[in-house]
Each structure stands twice: as C-alpha cells, then as structure tokens.
C-alpha positions in Angstrom: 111.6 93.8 94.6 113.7 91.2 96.4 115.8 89.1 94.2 117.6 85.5 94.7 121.3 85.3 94.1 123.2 84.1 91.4 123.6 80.8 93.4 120.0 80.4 94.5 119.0 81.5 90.5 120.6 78.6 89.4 119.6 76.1 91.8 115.9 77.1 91.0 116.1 76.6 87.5 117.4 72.5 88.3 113.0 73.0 89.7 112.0 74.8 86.5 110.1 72.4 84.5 109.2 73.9 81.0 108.2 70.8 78.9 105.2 69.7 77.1 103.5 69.3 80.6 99.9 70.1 78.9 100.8 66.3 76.5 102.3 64.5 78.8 100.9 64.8 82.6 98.0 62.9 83.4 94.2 63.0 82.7 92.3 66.1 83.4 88.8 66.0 85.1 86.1 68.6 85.1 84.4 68.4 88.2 80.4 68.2 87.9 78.0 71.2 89.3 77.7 71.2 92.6 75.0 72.4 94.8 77.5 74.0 97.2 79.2 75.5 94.1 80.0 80.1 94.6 79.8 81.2 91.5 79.6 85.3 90.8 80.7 88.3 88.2 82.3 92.0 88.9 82.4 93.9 86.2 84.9 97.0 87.4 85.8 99.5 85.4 88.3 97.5 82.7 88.0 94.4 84.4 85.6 91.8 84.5 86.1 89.4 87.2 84.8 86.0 88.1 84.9 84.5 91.2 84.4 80.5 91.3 84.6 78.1 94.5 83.6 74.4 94.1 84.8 71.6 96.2 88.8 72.1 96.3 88.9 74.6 93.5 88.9 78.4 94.5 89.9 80.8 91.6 89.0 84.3 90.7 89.7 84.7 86.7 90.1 88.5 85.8 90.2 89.5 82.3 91.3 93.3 82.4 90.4 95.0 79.1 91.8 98.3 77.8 95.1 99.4 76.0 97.3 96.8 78.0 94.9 94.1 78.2 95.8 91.0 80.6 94.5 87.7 81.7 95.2 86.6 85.6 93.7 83.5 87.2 94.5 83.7 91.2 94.0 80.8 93.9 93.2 81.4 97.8 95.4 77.9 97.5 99.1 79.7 98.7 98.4 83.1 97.5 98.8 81.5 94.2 98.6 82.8 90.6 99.0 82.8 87.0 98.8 85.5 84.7 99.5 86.5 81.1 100.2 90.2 80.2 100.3 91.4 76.7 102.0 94.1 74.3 100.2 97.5 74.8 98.1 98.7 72.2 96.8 101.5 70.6 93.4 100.4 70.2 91.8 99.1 73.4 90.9 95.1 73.6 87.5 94.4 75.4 87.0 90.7 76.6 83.8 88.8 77.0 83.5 85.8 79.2 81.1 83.0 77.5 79.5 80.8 80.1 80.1 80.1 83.0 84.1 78.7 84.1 84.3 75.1 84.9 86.4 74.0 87.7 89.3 71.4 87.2 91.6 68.9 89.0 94.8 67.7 86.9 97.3 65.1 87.8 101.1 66.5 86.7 103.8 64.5 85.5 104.1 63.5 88.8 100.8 62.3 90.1 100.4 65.0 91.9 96.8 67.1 91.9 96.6 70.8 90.7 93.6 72.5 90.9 92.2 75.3 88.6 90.0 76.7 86.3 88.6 76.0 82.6 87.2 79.7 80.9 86.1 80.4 77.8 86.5 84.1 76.7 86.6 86.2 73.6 88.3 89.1 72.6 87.4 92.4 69.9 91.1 92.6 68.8 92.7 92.1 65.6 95.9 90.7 67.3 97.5 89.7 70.7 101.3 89.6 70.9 102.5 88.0 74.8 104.3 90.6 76.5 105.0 88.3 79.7 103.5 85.0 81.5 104.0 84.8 85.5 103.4 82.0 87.3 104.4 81.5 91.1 102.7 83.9 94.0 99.9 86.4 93.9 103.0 88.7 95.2 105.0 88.3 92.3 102.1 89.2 90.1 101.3 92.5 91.5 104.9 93.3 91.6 105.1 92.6 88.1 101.9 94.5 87.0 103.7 97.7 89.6 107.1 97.0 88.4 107.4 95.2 84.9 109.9 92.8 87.0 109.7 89.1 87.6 112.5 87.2 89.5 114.7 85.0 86.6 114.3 82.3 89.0 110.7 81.9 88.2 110.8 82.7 84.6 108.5 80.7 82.1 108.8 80.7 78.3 105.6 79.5 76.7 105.4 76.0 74.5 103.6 76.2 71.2 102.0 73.5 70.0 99.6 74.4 66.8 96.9 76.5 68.1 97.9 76.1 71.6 100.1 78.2 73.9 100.7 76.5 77.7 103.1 77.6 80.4 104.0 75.5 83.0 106.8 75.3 85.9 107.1 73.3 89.4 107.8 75.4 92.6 111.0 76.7 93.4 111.1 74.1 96.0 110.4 71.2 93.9 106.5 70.6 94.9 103.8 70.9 92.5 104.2 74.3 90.3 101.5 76.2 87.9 100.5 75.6 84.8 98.5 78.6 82.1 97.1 76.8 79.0 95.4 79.1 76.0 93.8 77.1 73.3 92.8 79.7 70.3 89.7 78.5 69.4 88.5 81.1 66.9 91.8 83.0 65.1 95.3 81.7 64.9 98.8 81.3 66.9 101.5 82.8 64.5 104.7 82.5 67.4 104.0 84.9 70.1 101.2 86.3 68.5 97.4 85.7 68.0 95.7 86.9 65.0 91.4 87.0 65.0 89.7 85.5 62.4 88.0 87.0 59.7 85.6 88.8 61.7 87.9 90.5 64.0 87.6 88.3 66.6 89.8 86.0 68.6 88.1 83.1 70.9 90.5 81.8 74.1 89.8 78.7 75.9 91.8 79.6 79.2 92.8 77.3 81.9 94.7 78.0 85.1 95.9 75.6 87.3 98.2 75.5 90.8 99.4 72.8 93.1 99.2 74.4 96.8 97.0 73.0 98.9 93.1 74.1 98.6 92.1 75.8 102.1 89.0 74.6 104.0 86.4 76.5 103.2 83.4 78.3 105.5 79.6 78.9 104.1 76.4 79.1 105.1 75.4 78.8 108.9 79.2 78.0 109.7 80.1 81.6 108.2 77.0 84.0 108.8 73.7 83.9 111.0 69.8 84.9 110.1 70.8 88.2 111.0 73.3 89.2 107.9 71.7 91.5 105.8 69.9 89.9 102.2 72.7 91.4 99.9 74.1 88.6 97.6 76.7 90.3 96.4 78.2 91.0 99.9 77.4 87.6 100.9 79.3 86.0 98.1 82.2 87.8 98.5 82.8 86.9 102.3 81.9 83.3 101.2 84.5 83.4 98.6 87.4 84.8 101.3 86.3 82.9 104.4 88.1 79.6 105.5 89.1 77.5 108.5 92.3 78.4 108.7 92.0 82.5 107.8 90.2 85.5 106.7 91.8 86.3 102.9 91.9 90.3 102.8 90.5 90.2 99.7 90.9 89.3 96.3 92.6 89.5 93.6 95.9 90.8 94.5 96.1 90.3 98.9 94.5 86.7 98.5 96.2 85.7 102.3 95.9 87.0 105.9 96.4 90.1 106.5 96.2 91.1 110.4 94.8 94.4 110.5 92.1 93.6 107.7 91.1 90.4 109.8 90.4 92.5 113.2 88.6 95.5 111.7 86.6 92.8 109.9 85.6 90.7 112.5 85.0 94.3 114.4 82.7 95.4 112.1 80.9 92.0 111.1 80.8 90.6 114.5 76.6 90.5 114.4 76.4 88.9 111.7 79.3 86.2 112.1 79.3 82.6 113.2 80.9 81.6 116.4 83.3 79.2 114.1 83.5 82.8 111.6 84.6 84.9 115.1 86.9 82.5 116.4 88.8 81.2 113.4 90.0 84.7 112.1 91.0 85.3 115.8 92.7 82.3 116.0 94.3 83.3 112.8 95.7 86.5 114.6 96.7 85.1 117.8 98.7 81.8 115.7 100.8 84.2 114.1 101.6 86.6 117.0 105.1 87.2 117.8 106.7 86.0 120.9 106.6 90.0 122.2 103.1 89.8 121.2 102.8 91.9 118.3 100.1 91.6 115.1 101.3 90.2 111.9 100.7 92.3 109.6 100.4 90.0 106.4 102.3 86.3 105.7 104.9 85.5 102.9 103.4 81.9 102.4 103.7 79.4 99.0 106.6 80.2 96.7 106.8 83.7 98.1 108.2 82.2 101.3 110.8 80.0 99.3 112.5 82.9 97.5 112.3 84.8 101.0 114.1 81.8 102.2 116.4 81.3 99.1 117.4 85.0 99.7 118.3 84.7 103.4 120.0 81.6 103.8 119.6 79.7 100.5 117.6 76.9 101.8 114.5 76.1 99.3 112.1 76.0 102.7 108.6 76.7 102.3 108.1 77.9 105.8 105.9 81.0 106.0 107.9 84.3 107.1 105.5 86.9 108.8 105.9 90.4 108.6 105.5 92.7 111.5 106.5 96.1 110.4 102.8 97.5 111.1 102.0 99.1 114.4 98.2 99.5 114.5 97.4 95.7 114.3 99.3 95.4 117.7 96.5 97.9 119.7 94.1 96.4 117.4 93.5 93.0 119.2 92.7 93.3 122.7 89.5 95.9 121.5 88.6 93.3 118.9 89.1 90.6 121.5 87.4 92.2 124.4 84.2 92.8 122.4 84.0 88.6 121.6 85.5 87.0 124.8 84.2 89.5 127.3 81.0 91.0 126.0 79.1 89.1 123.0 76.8 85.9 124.6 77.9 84.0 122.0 81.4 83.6 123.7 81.1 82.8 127.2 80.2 79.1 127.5 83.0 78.5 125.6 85.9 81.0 126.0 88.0 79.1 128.3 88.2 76.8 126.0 88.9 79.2 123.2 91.9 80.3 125.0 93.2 77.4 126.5 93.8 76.3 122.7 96.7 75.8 121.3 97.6 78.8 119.3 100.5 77.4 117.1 102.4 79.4 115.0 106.3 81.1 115.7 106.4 80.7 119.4 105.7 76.7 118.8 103.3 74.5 119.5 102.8 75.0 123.5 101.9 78.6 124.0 98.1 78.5 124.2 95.8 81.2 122.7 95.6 83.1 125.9 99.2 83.0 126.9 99.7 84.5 123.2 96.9 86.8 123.9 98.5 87.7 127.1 102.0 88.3 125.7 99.8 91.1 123.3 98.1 92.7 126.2 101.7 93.2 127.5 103.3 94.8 124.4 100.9 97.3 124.9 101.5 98.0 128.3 104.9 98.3 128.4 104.8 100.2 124.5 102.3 102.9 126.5 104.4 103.3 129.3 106.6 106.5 128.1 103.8 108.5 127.0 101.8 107.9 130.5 105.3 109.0 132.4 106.0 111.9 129.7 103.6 112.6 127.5 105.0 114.3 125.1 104.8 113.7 120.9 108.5 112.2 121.2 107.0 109.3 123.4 104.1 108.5 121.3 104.2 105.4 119.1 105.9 105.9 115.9 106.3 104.1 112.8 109.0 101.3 112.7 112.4 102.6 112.2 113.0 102.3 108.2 110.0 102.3 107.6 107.1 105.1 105.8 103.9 102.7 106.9 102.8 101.6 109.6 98.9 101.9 109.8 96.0 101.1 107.1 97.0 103.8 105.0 100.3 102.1 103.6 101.1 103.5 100.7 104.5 105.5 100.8 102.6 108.8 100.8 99.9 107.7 103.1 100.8 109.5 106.2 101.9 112.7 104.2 105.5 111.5 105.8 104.1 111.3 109.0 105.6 109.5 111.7 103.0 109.1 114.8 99.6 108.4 112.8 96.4 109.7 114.2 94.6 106.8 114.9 96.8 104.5 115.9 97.5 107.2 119.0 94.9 108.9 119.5 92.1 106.5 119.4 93.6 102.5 119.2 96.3 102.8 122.2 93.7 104.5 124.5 91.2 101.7 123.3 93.6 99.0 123.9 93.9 99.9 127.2 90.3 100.2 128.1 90.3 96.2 126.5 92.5 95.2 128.9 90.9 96.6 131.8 87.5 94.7 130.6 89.8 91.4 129.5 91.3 91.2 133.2 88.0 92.4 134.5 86.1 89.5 133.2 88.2 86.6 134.9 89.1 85.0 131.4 92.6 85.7 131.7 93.3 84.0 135.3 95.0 81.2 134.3 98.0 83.1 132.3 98.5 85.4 134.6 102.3 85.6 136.9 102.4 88.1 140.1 104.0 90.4 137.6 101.6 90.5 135.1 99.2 91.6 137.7 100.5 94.4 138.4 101.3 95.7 134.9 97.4 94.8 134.0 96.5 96.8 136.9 98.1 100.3 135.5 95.7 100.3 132.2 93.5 102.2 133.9 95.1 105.3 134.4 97.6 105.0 131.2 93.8 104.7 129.4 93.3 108.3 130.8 96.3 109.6 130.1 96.2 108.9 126.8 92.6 110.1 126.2 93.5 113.0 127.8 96.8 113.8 126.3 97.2 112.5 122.5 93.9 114.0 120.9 95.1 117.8 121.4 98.5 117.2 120.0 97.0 116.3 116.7 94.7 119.7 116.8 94.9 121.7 113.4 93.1 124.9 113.8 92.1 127.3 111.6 90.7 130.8 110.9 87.5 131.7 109.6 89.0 133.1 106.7 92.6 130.8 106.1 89.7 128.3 105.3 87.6 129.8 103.4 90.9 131.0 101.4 91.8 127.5 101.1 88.8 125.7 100.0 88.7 128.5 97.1 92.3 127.8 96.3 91.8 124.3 96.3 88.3 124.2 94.7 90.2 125.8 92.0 92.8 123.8 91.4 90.5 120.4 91.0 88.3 121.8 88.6 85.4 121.5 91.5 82.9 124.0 92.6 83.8 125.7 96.1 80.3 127.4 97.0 78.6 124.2 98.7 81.7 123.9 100.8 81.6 127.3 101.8 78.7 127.2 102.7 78.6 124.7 104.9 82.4 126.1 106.3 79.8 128.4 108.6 81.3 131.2 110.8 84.1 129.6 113.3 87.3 128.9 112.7 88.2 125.4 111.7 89.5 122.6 113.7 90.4 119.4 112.8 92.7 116.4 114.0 95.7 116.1 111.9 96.7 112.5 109.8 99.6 112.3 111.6 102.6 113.7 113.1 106.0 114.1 111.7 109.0 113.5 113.3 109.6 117.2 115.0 105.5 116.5 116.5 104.3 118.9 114.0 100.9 118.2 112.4 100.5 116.7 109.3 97.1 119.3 107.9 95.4 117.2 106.6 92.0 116.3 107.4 90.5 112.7 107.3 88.2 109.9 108.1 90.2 108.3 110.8 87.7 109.6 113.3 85.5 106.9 112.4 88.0 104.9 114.6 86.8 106.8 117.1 83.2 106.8 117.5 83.6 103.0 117.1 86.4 102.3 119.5 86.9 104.7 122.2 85.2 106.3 124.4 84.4 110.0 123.9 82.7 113.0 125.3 80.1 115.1 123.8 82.2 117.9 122.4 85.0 115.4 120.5 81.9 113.4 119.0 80.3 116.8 118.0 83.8 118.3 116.5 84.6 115.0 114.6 80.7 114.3 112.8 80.6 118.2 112.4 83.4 118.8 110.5 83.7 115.6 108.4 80.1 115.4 107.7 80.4 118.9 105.7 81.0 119.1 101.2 84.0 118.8 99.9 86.8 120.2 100.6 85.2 122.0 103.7 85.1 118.4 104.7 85.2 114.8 103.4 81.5 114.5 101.5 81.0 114.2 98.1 78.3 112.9 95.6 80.0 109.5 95.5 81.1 109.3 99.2 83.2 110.1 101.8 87.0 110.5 100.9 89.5 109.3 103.5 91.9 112.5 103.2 91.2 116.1 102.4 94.3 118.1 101.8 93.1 121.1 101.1 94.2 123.1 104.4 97.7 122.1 103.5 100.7 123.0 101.1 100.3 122.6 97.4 103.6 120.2 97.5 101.1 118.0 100.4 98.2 118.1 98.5 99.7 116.6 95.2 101.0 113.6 97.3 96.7 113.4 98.1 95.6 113.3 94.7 92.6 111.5 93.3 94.8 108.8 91.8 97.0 108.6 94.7 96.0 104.9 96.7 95.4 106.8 100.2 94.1 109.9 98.3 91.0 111.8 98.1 89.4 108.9 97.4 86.2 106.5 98.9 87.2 103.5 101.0 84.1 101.2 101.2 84.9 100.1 104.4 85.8 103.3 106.1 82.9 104.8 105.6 81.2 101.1 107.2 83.5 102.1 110.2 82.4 105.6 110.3 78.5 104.3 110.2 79.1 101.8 112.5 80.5 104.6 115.1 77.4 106.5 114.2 75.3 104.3 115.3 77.6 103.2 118.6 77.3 106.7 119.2 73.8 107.2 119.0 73.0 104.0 121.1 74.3 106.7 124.4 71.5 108.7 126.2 73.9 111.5 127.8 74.3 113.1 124.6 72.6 116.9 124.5 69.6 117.1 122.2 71.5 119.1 119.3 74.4 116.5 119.4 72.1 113.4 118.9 70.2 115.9 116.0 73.9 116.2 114.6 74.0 112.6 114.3 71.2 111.9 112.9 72.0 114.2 110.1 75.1 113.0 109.8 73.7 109.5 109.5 71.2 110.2 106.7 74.3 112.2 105.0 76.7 109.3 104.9 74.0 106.3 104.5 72.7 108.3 101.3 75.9 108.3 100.0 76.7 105.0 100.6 73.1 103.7 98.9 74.3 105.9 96.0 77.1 103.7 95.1 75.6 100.5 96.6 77.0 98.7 93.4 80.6 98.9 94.3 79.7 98.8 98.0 81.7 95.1 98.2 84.8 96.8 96.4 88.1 98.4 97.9 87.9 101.5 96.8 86.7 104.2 93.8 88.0 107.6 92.9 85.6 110.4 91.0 85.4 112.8 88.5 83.3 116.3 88.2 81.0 117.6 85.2 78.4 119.6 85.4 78.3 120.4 89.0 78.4 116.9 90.2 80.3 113.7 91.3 81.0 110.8 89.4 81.9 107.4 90.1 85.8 106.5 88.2 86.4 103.1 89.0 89.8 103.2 91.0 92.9 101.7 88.0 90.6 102.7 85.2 92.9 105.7 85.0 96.4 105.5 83.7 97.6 107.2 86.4 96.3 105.9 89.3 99.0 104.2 91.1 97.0 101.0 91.7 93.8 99.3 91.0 91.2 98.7 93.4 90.5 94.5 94.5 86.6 93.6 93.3 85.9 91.7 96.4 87.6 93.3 99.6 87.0 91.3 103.3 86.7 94.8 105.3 83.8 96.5 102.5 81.2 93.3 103.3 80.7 94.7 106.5 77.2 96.0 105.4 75.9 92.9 105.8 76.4 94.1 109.8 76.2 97.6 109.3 72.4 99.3 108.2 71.2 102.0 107.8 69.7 103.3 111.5 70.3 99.8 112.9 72.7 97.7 115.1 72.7 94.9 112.7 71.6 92.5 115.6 69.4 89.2 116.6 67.2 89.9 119.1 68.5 86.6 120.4 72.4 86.8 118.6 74.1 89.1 121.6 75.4 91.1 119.2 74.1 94.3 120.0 76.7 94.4 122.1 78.7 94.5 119.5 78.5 98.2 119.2 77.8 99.1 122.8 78.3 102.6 123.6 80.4 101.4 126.6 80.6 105.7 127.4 82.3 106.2 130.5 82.6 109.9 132.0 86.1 109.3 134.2 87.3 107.6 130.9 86.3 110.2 128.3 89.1 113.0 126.5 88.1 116.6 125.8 87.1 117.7 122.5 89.4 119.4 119.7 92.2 122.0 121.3 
C-alpha cells in the first residue's frame, strides 16, 4: 500500500470536503430511459451485481451478501468508486435489488457535474453497524477490501442527518470528488448503526456519485459486426467495457486499461470486432508505449495518479503514471498487430493512415503510431538478441528485477517463484519475431524505418528459429510411468478427489510436460498448465509439439488439466507438497478455471485444425480434444462472461464454487471480464468469421515447416 507523507496528508485534507454536501449542492436530475440505455444483472456467488450505462453515466452497483456484507458502486469514469463496508456478522445478510437503478447527474457545491447511480435495495438483517466508507479510486477499494487500509488522506466520516447517512469528499487535487448517500427507507439510523423494522427488514435507497469525466462509449455496429455470436450476456458485458479511448479489463475492481488484457482481447475477438473496436484498443496500447517501446501493463489514472504524485514529488498532478513492470505485453503486440495491419481485409485501405496517426501518450505528441510501433518491434529485437548468440536459460527473458510477476499469472505465487515464464519464452518471443518478419514484409512499416533499423528487422528471421528451436526443450519436465502414476494417487489423495479416471487416462509412457516456468538457477518449475494454449494460437508448431501439448492437457485431473467444471490453468501435482499448497483451489493462479484461457486454448484448437499437413491421428486428437474442452465450457456457459471459478467434489463429481465465495480464497473473481467475452468470436467447431468480414484470417494456421520447433525433449 503506498502512503502520502505527513506533508502531503495535510495538504489533502485543506481538499477534503465533509459538509452537508447532500443539502446544500445543487439540484439532482434523474435522467429519463433511454433507448440506448445497457442495463444487466450477475448474480455471483455472494454478490449480486448490476451493470448500468446510459448517456454519461456508467456504474456497476455490487451488493456482496454474506457474513461481511458490503455495498460498492464503481465508474469506468477514472477508475472511480465508492463503497461502504460493514461490521462482520455472525448471521449472514442477503440483499435484494428492487427495480431497476436509475441513472443520475448532480451539480456540487460548485457547479460542477457528478454522475452516478440511484438503487433501491433491501436487506434480511436485523442490524447494520458501518465498518468503513471509501471513496476515491477503484485501486484504493480493492486494496482496502485486501488489506483493511485506506490512505488518511482520503478518509471520509459519514454526516447523519435523521434517517440519512451521506459521505462526500472532493479529489485530492481539488476537482470534483465522490459522494455515497444511504437513505433508510424501511428501519432506522441509531448513529453508525441501522436497525430493520419490525419485520426484520431494512430498505436502503443508495446513490453513488463521482466527478471524473464519463468516457465515450462504443455499441452496436461501432463495437461488434453480424458475425458475433447471439449471446446477450457476452455482448453486454463488452458493451459495458468498450470505449473510444480504451478497452476496461473488466469490472468491478480493474475498471481501466490494462495492456496485456487489451491485446489478448482484441486477439481473440478480432472476427467479431469493429474496425473502430480493433483500432481504438490498439491505439490504446501504442499511446501508452514507452519511449524503448515496451507495453504498459495497467495506468494509475484519477485520484490514484494524484497520491502517486503526492508521494513522489508532492505536487497534487493528476497526470496518469503507467506501469511497465510486465514483460509478456512487450512480445504481445507486434503478433496482435501483425494479424490486423498485415493480414485481416478489414485493415488495408486504411492502415497507413492508422499508423501515420498521432499516437500521443509519454513520448509526446509527435511520435506517430508507427514510429511507436516501430520503437516495440525494436525492444524485441534487441531483448532477443542474447538468447539467439547464447542460448542458454541465463539469456532468456526474466522477470523485472524486484519483481515476482511479470506475465498474466500475477499473483505473488503465480509462477511458483519462477523467474523465465513459459509462455512468455517459449511461445510469445518466438511469435513476436515471426510478426515482425510479416510487419516488415508487408511494406506498412516503410516510412519509419532508418538504414539501421533495416538491418535489425532483417535478423527476425533466424532469432525466430532459434528460439523455436531452443526454448521449448528447456522447459521439458519428464516423467516415469510410475513417478506419475505415484503422484496422481498422492495427490488425488490429498484433495479429497478420485484418482482412477486420471489414471486411466495417464496410459503407458512416461509423462512429459512443459514446465510454468523457470527459476533463477534454469531449473523447471513442475508444474503443468494451460499456457500451451498460447501456443496453438500464436506460434507456429510441428505435429509432435501440437500432439504432446492437446495430449497431455486434454487428459482428467490431475493426470492433466480437465475437470467436470473446466480446464484449470495449473496442475501441481507432479511437484513438491510445499509447491502444490502455493496452487491450491483458492489460490488466484490456482487450480482453478480461467474463462478466457480456455477461449485461448479453443481458439488454438481450431487454428490448429484449420492445417492440412497434420497426420490423420493428430487431427482425430484434436477433434477429441475439441469436443472435451467445448463440453466443458457449455457446462458452465453461465459464468462463461466471468473471470474465473474454483470447484468442489461430492459424490464423484465437480462442482461449480463461485471464486471469493470462500473465506479463504485470496480474491474474488470480476462478474464481467474483457478477455472471457471472446465467445462471441470463438464456437464451437468454427472460426467465428463473415464470409465477407476477412476474419478468418484471424486464426490462420500460418504453419511454416523451416519455422516450426520440435516437440517435448
């Protein structure tokens, strides 16, 4: 948790406005229906979430039920929130939402227009006693539902006035702030406390309001083409966290760009998207590009930005501050931007154009998109250099120094303490160079290019084919016959689940698998996982890898990653019992379902099956594999648009256990994630394409022999 000093504390709390803002500002509207108006409901496990977006207001109210029930209203608007946690209790609270929210636009003292929401909600509790109100960034919310903490500088004590309860506060930096009004309309206010009425019952009217500026919204044709597939609830969550300016990763708690979200979802939804869709999240990425040309990974923007600022320098600036600690966004781009600017239809009359745009962002206002794009394609060049020369593990790309994340699994137990992650080296750095063979291939990159740059593009070739050839094999985990079979038993055992299915589909040869990552000496981390799907999407394999990969992973769990409810994205059954606790089924990066990896993994399915130099019995092995993963994935279709789930077993079989349900799972899971709507591109034994879109090109196969790695080692 970063803090402001002393210094910076008390100049903040000269901004701190806690009045009777709800008396005194000026008039509140409701605005009227509107046709254009998103309106939707999650119910998740304890939380029930509604997701509104009318005109300038966007809010997603979540009313989390349970023994420490909460109420949060969060804004797309600067990553903005307000929320209102209460005392624990032992008997569990369960909310109801009566009719449908009502959007608002409220002048404050100062003329100045907030924008919220108006809910009325009910509650089966005797009492309510506040804990804690928060009111500033989405940031500080989730670090105060992680950590219990909340900067003093941003502190808000509540106003009572009869039967209502309001908080309210300006920005740090003096601009328009938040306000959290609760009217008790059934029960009673007795201080910090609100008793039920008679009938055990307490009625709410809640409203939430903040004053940063609304984003521009995308829907309809601008957003997604005839071709998305008829699934409403997909299609309202993208609508809810697409605009003009960015992609939001998804909602509530990373309501804001985040890099590597916005290139694997544009990867995976390219199909279905809009040209504006395509080219606004890549513009998104390529604004916020360093000068060296690496990925953002997510922004600091609102009044997250302004106590990053208060704690660096003490200046009250609002400026965003963009954090680059990831590595996998950087070899993320050029694939992401090949398959747009070089090979979808939909690009070429107007690509130039794209890239001769101003891309904005840190490097100023006259680097245009391609120069920005350019300085990218370098960064990986020159980053890929000393693995090509010597490639050992050493010269692999590692995680930043300090730092115990550096790919999608970021949790601080993602990579097992891995340093060089699987997918990032194996499969994205070999890929990246393959994009920037096509990228300088295609002409589009002419006008940015020096003498110099030239001749570094022209190397990609043959560092591509080093790396194919040369990274795969140092991830290689192998595996007798019977250490597997030992450890499935052992593990089986320890989770309460049965073994026999897994062992049976273990067969007779030894086990081999790629490994999550490497530590810092180059040894394996053992622990199988669903990266692979990176793989069949991205690069460019031969018939044995694609074989090993859908094989093994394809098998029950903990042979491989299949279960009733899905595929988990880490099996660490093949490693030590110290490992395997850090991989538990509350852990974030777990053995638990990710929606949108197992979209990836169908989506390199069906890449993969698009080739016709496969052998018979390796195109039968996918088509298996396809029906194995696609009846998994219709089994929890309901959640499909979520971020992730976890599961129990009874009775021999899996069960769905919505991910934060439990107390100890280390997180909860977002109810409308960016990367898990890519099923409106990806379907079962289709390319989601228009005959007429180009985007079956969009999962070409792209299989080139000179190109492709061997299988497992």
């Amino acid at each position: 948790m970063r803090r402001v000093s002393g210094k910076a504390a008390a100049q903040a709390a000269a901004a701190l406005v806690i009045n009777a803002w709800l008396l005194a500002a000026g008039p509140a509207f409701a605005l009227e229906p509107s046709a254009e108006r998103l309106d939707f409901q999650v119910d998740e496990g304890l939380n029930t979430n509604r997701l509104v977006r009318e005109g300038a207001v966007a809010a997603h109210l979540v009313l989390r039920s349970g023994n420490d029930p909460r109420i949060l209203i969060a804004f797309p608007a600067g990553n903005s929130g307000v929320g209102l946690w209460f005392m624990h209790r032992s008997e569990p609270v369960k909310w109801a939402l009566s009719g449908a929210p009502r959007t608002l636009q409220r002048a404050d003292r100062r003329g100045r227009t907030l924008y919220g929401l108006v809910s009325e909600v009910s509650a089966e509790a005797a009492e309510l006693q506040v804990r804690q109100a928060v009111l500033s960034s989405v940031r500080l919310l989730r670090d105060y539902q992680s950590l219990g903490t909340v900067p003093a500088a941003v502190a808000a004590r509540p106003l009572v006035r009869g039967s209502t309860l309001s908080w309210s506060r300006d920005r740090l930096d003096g601009a328009a702030g938040y306000r959290m009004v609760l009217e008790v309309t059934h029960g009673a206010v007795r201080g910090a406390h609100i008793i039920a009425g008679s009938d055990g019952r307490i009625g709410l009217r809640i409203t939430g309001l903040s004053g940063e500026t609304p984003l521009t919204a995308l829907a309809g044709s601008e957003l997604m083409n005839e071709s998305a597939a008829p699934d409403t609830a997909a299609r309202n969550t993208l609508t809810f966290l697409a605009y003009r300016e960015k992609l939001l990763a998804g909602s509530w708690r990373f309501l804001t760009y985040f890099g590597r979200d916005t290139l694997i979802s544009v990867r995976l939804l390219m199909p279905v998207l809009s040209p504006t869709a395509v080219e606004a999240a890549l513009g998104s990425v390529l604004e916020r590009l360093s000068a060296q040309g690496e990925v953002a990974h997510e922004e600091n923007i609102g009044e997250r930005a302004v106590l990053d600022h208060l704690e660096r320098d003490g200046s009250h600036s609002a400026a965003p501050v963009l954090d680059y600690k990831m590595i996998d966004g950087n070899y993320l781009l050029a694939p992401v931007a090949s398959a747009w600017l070089a090979h979808d239809e939909r690009a070429r009359a107007h690509a130039g154009a794209f890239l001769a745009a101003a891309a904005g962002g840190p490097s100023g206002p006259g680097r245009s998109r391609g120069a920005a794009l350019l300085a990218n394609l370098r960064f990986v060049l020159q980053s890929a250099s000393g693995f090509a020369t010597d490639p050992a593990a050493s010269h692999l790309i590692g995680l930043k120094s300090g730092f115990s994340v550096g790919n999608w699994r970021d949790s601080e137990s993602g990579l097992g303490g891995g340093r060089y992650p699987y997918d990032v080296n194996a499969v994205l750095v070999p890929a990246a160079l393959a994009a920037v063979v096509e990228l300088r291939d295609s002409g589009l990159l002419a006008p940015y290019l020096t003498a110099e740059d030239e001749a570094l593009l022209a190397r990609a070739s043959q560092l591509a084919q080093v790396w194919r050839a040369q990274a795969p094999p140092l991830f290689a985990v192998r595996l007798s016959h019977a250490a597997a079979a030992e450890a499935i038993r052992a593990y089986a055992a320890s989770q309460g689940i049965a073994a026999q299915p897994a062992l049976a589909a273990l067969g007779t040869d030894d086990l081999r698998f790629h490994a999550l990552a490497l530590d810092a000496a180059g040894n394996p981390i053992p622990v199988m996982n669903s990266d692979e799907g990176f793989a069949l999407l991205f690069d460019d394999l031969d018939a044995q890898r694609v074989d090993d990969a859908v094989t093994v992973l394809m098998r029950a769990f903990p042979a491989g990653l299949m279960t009733g409810v899905g595929m988990v994205v880490a099996n660490p059954a093949f490693s030590a019992p110290s490992l395997q606790a850090s991989f538990s089924r509350n852990a974030y990066h777990g053995t638990v379902v990710w929606s949108w990896q197992q979209a990836l993994f169908a989506a390199g399915l069906a890449r993969q099956l698009e080739r016709h130099d496969l052998p018979a019995a390796v195109h039968a092995r996918l088509i298996a594999a396809q029906r194995t993963l696609w009846s998994a994935i219709d089994a929890t279709r309901s959640l499909s648009n979520s971020e992730l789930w976890s599961w129990a077993y009874a009775a021999g079989h899996y069960q769905v256990v919505p991910f934060g349900a439990a107390a100890a799972d280390v997180d909860e899971s977002d109810a409308a994630q960016l990367w898990s709507t890519a099923y409106l591109a990806v379907r079962p034994a289709v390319v989601a394409a228009g005959s007429d879109s180009g985007a079956r090109l969009a999962f070409r196969a792209g299989i080139s022999a000179a190109r492709a790695a061997g299988g497992l080692q």
